[in-house]
N, C-alpha and C positions, 0 to 999 in steps of 0.2 A: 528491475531487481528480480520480477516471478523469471523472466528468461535467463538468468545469471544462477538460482534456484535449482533453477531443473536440468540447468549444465554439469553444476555439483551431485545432487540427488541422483539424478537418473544415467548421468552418463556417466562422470568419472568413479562415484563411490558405487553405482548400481544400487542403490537401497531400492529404487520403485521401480516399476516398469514405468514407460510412457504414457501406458493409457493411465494409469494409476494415478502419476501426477497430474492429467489434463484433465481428471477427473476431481481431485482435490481443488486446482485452479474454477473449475465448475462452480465448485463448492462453496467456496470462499467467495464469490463472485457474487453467490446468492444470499449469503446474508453479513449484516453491517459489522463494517470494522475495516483495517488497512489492509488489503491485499495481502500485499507480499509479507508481512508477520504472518498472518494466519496461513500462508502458505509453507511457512518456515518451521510451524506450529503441526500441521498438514503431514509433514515427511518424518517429524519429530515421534506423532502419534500414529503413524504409518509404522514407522521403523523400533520404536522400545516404549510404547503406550503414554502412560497422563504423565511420567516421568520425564520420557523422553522428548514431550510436547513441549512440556513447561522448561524443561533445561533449554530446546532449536529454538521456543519463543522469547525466552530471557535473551539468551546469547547476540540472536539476530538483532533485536532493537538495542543492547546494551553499547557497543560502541559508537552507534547513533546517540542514544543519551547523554553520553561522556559528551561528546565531542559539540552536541547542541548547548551543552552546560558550559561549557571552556567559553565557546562563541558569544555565549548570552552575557556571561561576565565581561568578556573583552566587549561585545556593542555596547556599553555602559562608556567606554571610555573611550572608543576608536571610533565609531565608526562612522565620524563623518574626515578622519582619513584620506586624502585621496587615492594611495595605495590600494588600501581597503574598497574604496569603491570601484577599482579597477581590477583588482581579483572577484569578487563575485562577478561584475562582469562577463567576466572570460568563464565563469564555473557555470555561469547560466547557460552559457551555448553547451558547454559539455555535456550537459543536464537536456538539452533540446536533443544532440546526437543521440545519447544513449537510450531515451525514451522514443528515439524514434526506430533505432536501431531494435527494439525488444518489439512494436511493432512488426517490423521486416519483417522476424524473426519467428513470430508465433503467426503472423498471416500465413507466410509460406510453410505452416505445416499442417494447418487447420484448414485454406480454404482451398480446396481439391475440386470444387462444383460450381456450377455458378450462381448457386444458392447460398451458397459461403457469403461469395462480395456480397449480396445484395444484403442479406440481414446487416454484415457489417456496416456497410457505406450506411445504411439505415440507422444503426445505433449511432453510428458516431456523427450522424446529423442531429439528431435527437439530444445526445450529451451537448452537442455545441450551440445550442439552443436551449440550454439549461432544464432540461425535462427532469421530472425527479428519477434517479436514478432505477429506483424498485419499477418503477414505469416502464423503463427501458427493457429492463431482464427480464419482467412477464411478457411486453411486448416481444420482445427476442424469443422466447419459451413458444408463444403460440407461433410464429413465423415456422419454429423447428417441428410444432407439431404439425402445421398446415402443408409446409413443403415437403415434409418428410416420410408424410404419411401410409405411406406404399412403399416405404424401405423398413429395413429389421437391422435394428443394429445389433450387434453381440455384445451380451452382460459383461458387466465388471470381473476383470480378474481377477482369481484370491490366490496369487501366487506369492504377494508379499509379506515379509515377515509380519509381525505382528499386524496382520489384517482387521484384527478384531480384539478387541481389548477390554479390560474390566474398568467399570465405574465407579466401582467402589471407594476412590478415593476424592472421589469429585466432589460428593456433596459435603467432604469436610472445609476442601478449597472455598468451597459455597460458603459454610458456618464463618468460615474465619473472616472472606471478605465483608461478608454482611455485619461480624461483630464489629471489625476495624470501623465502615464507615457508624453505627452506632457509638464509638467510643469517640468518634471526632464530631458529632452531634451533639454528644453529652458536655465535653471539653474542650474544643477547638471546630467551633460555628462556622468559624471563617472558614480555615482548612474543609470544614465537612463544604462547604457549597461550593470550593473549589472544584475536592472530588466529584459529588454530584454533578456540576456542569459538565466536567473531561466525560463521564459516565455515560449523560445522557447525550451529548456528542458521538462519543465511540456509536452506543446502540441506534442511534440514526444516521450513520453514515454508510447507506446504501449502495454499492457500487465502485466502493473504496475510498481512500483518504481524502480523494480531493472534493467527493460531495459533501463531506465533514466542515470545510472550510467556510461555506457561507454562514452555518446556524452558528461555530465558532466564531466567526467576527462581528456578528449580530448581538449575540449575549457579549461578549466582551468588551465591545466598542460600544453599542447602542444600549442594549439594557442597562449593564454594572459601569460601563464607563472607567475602567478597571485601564483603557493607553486610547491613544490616538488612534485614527484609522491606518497614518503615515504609519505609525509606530507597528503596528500589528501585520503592516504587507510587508515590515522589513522582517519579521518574525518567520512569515513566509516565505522571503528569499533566504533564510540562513537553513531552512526545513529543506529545501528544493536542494542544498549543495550537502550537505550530508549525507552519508550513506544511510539511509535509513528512510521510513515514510514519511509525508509531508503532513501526518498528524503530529512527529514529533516537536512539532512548533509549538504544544503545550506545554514542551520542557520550558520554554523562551517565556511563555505565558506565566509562569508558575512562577521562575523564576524573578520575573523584575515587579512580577505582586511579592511573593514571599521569598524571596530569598532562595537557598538549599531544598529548604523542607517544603518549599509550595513547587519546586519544580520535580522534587521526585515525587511527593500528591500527584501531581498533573499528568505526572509521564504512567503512574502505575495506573490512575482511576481510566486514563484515554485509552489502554489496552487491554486491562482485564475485563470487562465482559465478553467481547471478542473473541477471549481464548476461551473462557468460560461454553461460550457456544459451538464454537467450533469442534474443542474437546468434546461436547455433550451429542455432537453431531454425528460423527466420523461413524460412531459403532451401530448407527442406521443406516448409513450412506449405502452400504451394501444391498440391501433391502431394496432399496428404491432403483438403483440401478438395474435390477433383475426385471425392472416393468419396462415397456418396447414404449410407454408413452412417453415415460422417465427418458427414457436416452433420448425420443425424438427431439424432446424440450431443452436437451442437456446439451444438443448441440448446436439450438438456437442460442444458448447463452454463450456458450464457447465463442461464436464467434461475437457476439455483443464486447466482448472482452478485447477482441479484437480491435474495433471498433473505439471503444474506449481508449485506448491507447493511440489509437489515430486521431482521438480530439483533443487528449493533452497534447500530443505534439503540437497540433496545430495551435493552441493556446498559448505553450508556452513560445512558440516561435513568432505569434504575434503580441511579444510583452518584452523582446528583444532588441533595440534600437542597431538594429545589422549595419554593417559598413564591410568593407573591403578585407580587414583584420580580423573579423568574427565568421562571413563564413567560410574564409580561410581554412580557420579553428575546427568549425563544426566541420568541414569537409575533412579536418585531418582524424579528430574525435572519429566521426561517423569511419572512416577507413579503419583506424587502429583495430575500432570495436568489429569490424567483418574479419579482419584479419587476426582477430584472439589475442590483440595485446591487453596486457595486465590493467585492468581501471584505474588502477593508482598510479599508475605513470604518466595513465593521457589526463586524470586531475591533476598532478606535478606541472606537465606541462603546460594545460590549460591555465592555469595560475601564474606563471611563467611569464606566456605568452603575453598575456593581459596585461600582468603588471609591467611589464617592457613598451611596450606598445600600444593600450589602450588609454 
């Protein structure tokens, strides 16, 4: 999704320059919450400040939410289907192509040296070995300082619009979320510990959505006991085939505990700290980048990111039962997406295919 981001942002609309977004993607990287929202948040706050953060962050996750809401309701009643179990299927490979395709995508602009590979190939062993993520980006930061130590990168551009923005509106955002979760303390206990766990999920989720996923199936399944374990990976294949992060599976969570109102709880408390930070971020980020240590480390994480993205692939390609008809798929998937066809046509298709054939 960040490589589909900076297709829109930087190339077609020109809101950032390149370094600008590889710099936000840095950013984002470095502290918890889902990627490609705070990325989406990133150009938003780049482009027309805490307005225009909070409209690119709403916007970006909101047809995600819809559409994980529709899902959740209809898994109530479908989905053991075999239809149904034949299109996710086929949207799993799509989902393996294009995550791997965004890979490709951001290796080949990033790793220029052969200092690149090696942090990567490094991080993305480390992720595949379940390392804590923040482990990983320090590890990655000192590799950029060690290796890089004898090069000078050039500061941060401030050629883009609103580069630097006022705060002044943030700490009312602050007052209000902090009142809301007190008023669902006061009068909805349940609701409030919903919030709170989506909360304290979002704020540990180091490295993006998918190191989110273990402490969410641990408090949900093991502590509160709140679905099954089965119940809770299906939550996660409906997250994976949506446009939108794979934290959105707290929609799914919310919903088959409360209903409506515990899946928009679940969905607002999983993203707002996040934004909270990242907005709170951005009008430092400048600062830091003018230091020659800041960039060395900055592009040890760069390429961590990298890396990252070469160990979901490889996770989610090993959670695939492949045959003959799948990587057909993903071979046509992985092609459309080199050659710039529209993503909702290779999902049309992928759904398609599956449901004919698998």
């Amino acid at each position: 999704m960040v490589a589909h981001i900076r297709k829109t942002a930087v190339g077609k609309k020109e809101w950032l320059s390149d370094a600008s977004f590889r710099d936000g993607v840095a950013l984002c990287q470095m502290i918890p919450g889902a990627t490609a929202m705070q990325v989406a948040a990133y150009v938003g706050l780049r482009t027309r400040g805490i307005g225009g953060g909070a409209v690119a962050f709403t916007a970006f996750g909101l047809p995600a939410f819809l559409i994980m809401l529709i899902l959740s309701a209809l898994y109530d009643r479908a989905h053991a289907l075999p239809a149904v179990v034949s299109a996710f299927g086929g949207l799993q490979v799509v989902v393996v192509a294009l995550v791997a395709h965004a890979a490709f995508t951001f290796g080949k602009n990033l790793l220029t040296d052969w200092k690149g590979p090696v942090i990567a190939l490094a991080a993305a062993v480390m992720f595949g070995f379940s390392f804590p993520p923040i482990g990983v980006i320090l590890i990655a930061g000192l590799c950029g300082l060690g290796l890089y130590h004898r090069q000078t990168f050039p500061a941060s551009e401030h050629t883009d619009s609103g580069s630097i923005y006022s705060l002044g509106s943030l700490p009312a955002i602050l007052v209000v979320a902090a009142l809301l979760f007190v008023l669902l303390f006061l009068f909805q206990r349940r609701f409030f510990e919903l919030a709170l766990l989506m909360a304290k999920v979002d704020l540990f989720a180091f490295g993006g959505g998918f190191s989110s996923l273990p402490l969410m199936f641990n408090e949900v399944v093991h502590v509160r006991a709140w679905m099954d374990s089965l119940t809770f990976l299906d939550g996660i294949a409906l997250g994976q085939v949506t446009p939108g992060p794979i934290v959105i599976t707290a929609t799914f969570i919310g919903y088959l505990q409360y209903g409506l109102i515990g899946s928009v709880i679940a969905t607002v408390a999983i993203f707002l700290p996040s934004f909270l930070m990242i907005a709170g971020t951005v009008p430092y980020y400048d600062r830091l980048r003018s230091s020659s240590w800041f960039n060395r480390a900055l592009r040890g994480i760069l390429y961590s990111f990298v890396g990252l993205l070469v160990s979901v692939t490889i996770r989610f390609s090993l959670t695939v039962p492949w045959d003959a008809v799948r990587v057909i798929l993903a071979a046509g998937a992985l092609a459309g997406l080199i050659f710039n066809v529209r993503l909702i046509y290779l999902v049309i298709a992928g759904i398609g295919v599956s449901v004919l054939l698998l």
